[in-house]
C-alpha positions in Angstrom: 13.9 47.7 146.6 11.4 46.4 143.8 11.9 44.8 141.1 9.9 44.0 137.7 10.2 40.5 136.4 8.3 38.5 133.2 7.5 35.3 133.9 6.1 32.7 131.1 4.5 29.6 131.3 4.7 26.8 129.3 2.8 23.9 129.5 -1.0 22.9 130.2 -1.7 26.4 131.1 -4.8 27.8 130.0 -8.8 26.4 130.1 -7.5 25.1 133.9 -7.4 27.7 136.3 -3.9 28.9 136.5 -4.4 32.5 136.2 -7.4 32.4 138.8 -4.6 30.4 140.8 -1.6 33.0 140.0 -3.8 36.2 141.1 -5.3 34.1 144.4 -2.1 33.7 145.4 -0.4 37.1 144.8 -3.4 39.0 146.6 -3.6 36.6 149.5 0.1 36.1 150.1 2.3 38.7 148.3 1.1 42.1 150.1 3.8 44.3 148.2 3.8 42.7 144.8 1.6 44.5 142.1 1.4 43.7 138.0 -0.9 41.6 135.7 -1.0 38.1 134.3 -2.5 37.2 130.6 -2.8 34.3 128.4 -0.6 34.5 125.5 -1.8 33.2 121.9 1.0 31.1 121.7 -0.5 28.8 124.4 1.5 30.1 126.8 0.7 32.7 130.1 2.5 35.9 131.1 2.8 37.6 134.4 4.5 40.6 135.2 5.2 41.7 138.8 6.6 44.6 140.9 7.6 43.6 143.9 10.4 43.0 146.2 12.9 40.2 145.3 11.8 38.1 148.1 8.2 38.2 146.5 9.0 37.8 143.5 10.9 34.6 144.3 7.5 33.0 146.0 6.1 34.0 143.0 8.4 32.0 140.3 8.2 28.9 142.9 4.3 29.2 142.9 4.5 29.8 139.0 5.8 26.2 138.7 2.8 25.0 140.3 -0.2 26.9 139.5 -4.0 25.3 139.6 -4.2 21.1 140.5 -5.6 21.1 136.7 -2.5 22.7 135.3 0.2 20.5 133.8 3.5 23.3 134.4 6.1 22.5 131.6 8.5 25.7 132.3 8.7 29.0 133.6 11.1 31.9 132.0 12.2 34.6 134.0 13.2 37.5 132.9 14.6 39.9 135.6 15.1 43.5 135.6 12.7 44.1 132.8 12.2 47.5 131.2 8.6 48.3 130.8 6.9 51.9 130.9 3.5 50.2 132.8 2.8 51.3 136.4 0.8 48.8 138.0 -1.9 50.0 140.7 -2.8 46.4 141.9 -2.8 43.1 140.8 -5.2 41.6 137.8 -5.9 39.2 135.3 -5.7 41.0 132.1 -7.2 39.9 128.8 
């Protein structure tokens, strides 16, 4: 069963790779998972994933570790989320 989850990232997260990193790692190791991930203006980055659980699970550990120039402060999940966006694939979206 999928899910769709909201992760954001807090920290050094932006200028240093991490989204390059997030969307690597999604298309090379989560076959099932699908969604987008986005710098926010707040500093922050956003992914959103469909998936099954166990994916997105690998996904939130990953999340916490990101690009070796990335300084991860916190990740929020949100579970369950309630959004009217069918993803296709997985992307970096501006």
């Amino acid at each position: 069963m999928n899910e769709k989850w909201r992760y954001t990232i807090t920290g050094t997260v932006q200028g240093v790779g991490y989204r390059n990193s997030i969307l690597h790692f999604v298309n090379s190791n989560l076959k099932n998972t699908v969604g987008q991930v986005k710098n926010n203006s707040d500093g922050s980055v956003e992914i959103i994933a469909c998936g099954p659980i166990s994916e997105l699970k690998s996904l939130e550990d990953f999340a916490y570790k990101g690009s070796r120039f990335c300084n991860v402060e916190n990740v929020v999940v949100e579970k369950n989320i309630n959004i009217n966006i069918n993803f296709t694939s997985f992307k970096i979206t501006f």
